[in-house]
C-alpha distance (Angstrom), angle and dihedral (degrees) to the residues before:
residue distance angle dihedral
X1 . . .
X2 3.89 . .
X3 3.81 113.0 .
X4 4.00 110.8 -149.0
X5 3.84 99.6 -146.4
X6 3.89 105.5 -148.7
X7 3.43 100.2 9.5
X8 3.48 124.8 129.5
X9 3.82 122.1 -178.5
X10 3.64 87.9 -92.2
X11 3.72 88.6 67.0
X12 4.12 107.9 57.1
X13 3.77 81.5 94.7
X14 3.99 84.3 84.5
X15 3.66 87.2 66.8
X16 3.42 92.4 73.2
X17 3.77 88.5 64.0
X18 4.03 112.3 -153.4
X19 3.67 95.0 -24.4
X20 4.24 113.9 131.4
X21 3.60 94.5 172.1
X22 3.33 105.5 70.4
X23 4.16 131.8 122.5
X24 3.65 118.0 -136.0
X25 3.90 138.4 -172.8
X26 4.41 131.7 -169.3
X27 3.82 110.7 -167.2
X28 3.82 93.8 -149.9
X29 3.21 115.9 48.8
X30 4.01 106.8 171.9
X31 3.80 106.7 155.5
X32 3.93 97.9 -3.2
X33 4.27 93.2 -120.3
X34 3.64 87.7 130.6
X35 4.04 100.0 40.1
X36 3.69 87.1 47.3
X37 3.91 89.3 57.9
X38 3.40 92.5 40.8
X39 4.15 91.6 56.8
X40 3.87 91.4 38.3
X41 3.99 90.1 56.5
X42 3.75 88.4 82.7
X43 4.01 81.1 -136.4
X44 4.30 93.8 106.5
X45 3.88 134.7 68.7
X46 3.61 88.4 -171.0
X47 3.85 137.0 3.9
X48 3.77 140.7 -172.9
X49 3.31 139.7 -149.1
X50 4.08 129.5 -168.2
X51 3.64 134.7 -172.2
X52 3.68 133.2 132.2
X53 3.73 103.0 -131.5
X54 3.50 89.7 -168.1
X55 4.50 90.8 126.0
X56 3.48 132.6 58.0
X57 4.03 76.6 -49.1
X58 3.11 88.2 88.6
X59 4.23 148.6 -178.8
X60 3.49 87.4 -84.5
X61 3.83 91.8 50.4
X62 3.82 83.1 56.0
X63 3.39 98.7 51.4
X64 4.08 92.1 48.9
X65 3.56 84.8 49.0
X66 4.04 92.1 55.2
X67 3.89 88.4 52.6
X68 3.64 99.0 35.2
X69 3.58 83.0 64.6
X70 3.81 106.0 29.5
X71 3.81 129.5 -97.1
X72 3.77 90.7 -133.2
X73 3.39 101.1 48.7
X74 3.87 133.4 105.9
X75 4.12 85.5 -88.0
X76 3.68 142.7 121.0
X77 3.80 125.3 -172.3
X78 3.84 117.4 -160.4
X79 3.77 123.8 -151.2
X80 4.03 107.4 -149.1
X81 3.02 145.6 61.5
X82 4.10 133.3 -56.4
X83 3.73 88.6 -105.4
X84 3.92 102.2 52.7
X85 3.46 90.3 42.9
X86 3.82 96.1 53.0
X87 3.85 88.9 62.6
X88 3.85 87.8 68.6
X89 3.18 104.9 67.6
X90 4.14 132.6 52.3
X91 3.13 130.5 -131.2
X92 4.01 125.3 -68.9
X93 3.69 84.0 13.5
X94 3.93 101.3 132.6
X95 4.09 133.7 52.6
X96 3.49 90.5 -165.1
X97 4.13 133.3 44.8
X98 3.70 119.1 166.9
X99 4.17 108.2 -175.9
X100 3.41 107.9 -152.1
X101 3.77 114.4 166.2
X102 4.01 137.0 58.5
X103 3.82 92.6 36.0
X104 3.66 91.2 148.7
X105 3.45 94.1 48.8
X106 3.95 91.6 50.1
X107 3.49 87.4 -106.8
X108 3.42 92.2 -55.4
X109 3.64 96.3 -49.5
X110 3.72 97.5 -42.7
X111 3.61 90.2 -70.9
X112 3.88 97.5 112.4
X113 3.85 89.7 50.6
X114 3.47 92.9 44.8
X115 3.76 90.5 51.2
X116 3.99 101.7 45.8
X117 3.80 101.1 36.1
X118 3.89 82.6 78.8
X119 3.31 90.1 64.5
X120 3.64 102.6 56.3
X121 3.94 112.7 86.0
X122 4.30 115.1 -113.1
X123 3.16 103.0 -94.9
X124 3.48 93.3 30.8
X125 4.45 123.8 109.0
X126 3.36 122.2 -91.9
X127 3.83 112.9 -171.4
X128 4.08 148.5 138.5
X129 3.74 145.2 170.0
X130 3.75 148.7 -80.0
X131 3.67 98.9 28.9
X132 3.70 84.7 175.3
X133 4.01 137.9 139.4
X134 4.30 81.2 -123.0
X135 4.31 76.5 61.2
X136 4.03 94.3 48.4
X137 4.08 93.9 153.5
X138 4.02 91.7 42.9
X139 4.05 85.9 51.4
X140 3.93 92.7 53.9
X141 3.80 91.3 44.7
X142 3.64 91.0 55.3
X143 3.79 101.4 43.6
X144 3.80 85.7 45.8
X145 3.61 89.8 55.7
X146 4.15 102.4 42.6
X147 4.14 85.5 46.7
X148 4.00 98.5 53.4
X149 4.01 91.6 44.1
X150 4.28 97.0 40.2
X151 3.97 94.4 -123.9
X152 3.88 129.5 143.9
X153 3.47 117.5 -106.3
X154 3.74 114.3 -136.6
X155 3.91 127.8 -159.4
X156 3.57 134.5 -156.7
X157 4.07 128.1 -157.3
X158 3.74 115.1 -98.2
X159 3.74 122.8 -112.6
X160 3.76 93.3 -128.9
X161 4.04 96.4 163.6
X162 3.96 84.4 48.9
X163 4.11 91.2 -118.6
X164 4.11 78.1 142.9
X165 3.42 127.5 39.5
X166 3.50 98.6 -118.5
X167 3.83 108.7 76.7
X168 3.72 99.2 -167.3
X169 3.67 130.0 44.9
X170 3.53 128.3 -82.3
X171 3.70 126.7 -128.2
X172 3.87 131.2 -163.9
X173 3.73 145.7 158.1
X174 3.64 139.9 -143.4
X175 4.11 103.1 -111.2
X176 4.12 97.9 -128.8
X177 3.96 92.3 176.4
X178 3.73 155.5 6.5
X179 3.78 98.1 -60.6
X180 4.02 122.4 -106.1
X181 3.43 142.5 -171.5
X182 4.24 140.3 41.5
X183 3.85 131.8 -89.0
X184 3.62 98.7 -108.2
X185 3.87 111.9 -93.3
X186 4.08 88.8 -118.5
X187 4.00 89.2 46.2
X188 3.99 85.1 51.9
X189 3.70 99.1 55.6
X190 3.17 100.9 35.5
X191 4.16 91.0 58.8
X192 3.43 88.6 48.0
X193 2.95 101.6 49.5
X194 4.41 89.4 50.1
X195 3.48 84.1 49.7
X196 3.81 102.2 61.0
X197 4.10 86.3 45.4
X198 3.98 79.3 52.9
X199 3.16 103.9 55.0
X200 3.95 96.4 36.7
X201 3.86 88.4 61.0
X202 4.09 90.1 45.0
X203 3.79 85.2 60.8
X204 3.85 94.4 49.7
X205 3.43 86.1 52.1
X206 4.00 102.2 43.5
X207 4.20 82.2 54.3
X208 3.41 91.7 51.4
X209 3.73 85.0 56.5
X210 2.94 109.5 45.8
X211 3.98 91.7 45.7
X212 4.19 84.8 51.1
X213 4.03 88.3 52.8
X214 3.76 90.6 55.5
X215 3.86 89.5 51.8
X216 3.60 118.2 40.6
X217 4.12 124.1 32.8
X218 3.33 119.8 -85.0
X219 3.91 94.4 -115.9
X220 3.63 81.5 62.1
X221 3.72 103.9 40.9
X222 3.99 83.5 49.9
X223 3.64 91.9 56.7
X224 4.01 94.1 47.0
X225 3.42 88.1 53.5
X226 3.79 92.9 54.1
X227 4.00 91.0 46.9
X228 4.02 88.4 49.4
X229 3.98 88.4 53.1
X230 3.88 99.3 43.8
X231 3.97 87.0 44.4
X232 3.93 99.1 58.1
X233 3.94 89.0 35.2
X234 4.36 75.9 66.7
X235 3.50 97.0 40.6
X236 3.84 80.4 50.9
X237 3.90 96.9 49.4
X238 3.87 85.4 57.7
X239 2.88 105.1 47.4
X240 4.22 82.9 52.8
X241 3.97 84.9 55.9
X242 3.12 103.3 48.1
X243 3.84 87.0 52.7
X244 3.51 89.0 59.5
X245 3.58 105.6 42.5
C-alpha cells in the first residue's frame, strides 16, 4: 500500500498528471463539494455526477449540488440510481471514477465497484471514500479487489477535523488491465444484506421528513436539518478519537 502524504481527497486529481482532457464521473453526489472541485481542477472536459436524491437527500440537495458546482459548467448531474446510470455509458469510457456512496455497505457488496470499474479506461483512476476501520466491509471489498487484479492500492490522509467533506481517507488505484475476478460470495451477502438495513432506515428517516416539513416552517426545518448534520459530524469525530487513543 502507497501512502499519499498530503493528499486529501481533493487531491487524486494530481494523478492524472498534466492531462486537461480527461472525462470524469462521482457516484454520490450529495451536496456537489467534491464534483465542484473536481470541475474547478481544470483537469476535466466533461464530468458527471449521479445520485438519486430521492431520501432525506433531497430535491433541494440536488439543486445545491447544480450550483455548488455551476450550471454552466462542463457538468452533468444524473438523478437515479448507480445501476440505471451504468447502462449509459460503454465500456472504458471514463479516466476518472470516484465511488462515493454505500461505503458501509461495501459498496453494496462490491457489486457497484465491480460494475463501474469497467467503465473507466486502463490507465484511467479508479477511486472512492472512507477507506476506514468505521467502513470494515468497504475495506475488505477493496483489498479483495486490488489483490485478484495485481494493482497498487493508494491512500489518502483523512479529514479528521472535517476541513473536507470526506472524513476518512480515500483510496484508489491506477486500473493496469481489463478487470478480473468476483467479490467473494461472503463479501456479497454480507453487503447486501447492510444495504437493505440501509435503505430501510433511509426511509424511516425520509418519513420523518417529510412529516417534519408539513409541521414546522421551513426556516426552521432548514435549521434542524443543519443541527442534525453538524451533530453526527461530532458523534463522528469521536468516534475517530477514540480510535486513535
Amino acid at each position: 500500500m502507497k501512502h499519499l502524504a498530503g493528499y486529501t481527497r481533493f487531491d487524486l486529481t494530481n494523478l492524472l498528471g498534466d492531462r486537461t482532457d480527461c472525462v470524469g464521473i462521482e457516484l454520490g453526489v450529495a451536496a456537489g463539494q467534491f464534483s465542484a472541485a473536481m470541475v474547478k481542477s481544470g483537469k476535466f472536459r466533461q464530468f458527471w455526477g449521479v445520485d438519486m436524491y430521492a431520501d432525506t437527500h433531497d430535491t433541494k440537495q440536488y439543486c445545491d449540488a447544480l450550483k455548488a458546482v455551476g450550471i454552466d459548467e462542463n457538468y452533468k448531474l444524473l438523478r437515479m440510481t448507480f445501476d440505471e446510470a451504468a447502462d449509459l455509458f460503454p465500456n472504458q469510457y471514463f479516466d476518472f471514477m470516484y465511488l462515493d456512496g454505500y461505503a458501509s455497505s461495501g459498496l453494496e457488496g462490491g457489486g457497484t465497484l465491480r460494475k463501474w470499474a469497467s467503465k473507466v479506461k486502463i490507465g484511467g483512476i479508479i477511486a472512492g471514500d472512507d477507506y476506514h476501520e468505521e467502513c470494515p466491509l468497504l475495506q475488505d471489498v477493496v483489498d479483495e479487489f486490488v489483490e485478484q487484479n495485481q494493482l497498487e492500492l493508494m491512500t489518502t490522509e483523512g479529514a479528521f477535523d472535517f476541513s473536507a467533506y470526506g472524513h476518512y481517507p480515500s483510496w484508489a488505484v491506477y486500473k493496469k488491465s481489463e478487470i478480473v475476478g468476483e467479490t467473494s460470495v461472503d463479501l456479497q451477502k454480507e453487503g447486501e444484506r447492510i444495504a437493505e438495513k440501509f435503505k430501510a432506515k433511509k426511509k424511516r428517516a425520509k418519513r420523518l421528513d417529510d412529516l417534519l416539513r408539513r409541521l414546522i416552517p421551513e426556516t426552521t426545518h432548514a435549521r434542524l436539518r443543519d443541527w442534525n448534520s453538524k451533530r453526527k459530524k461530532k458523534r463522528r469525530m469521536r468516534r475517530s478519537k477514540s480510535n486513535t487513543d
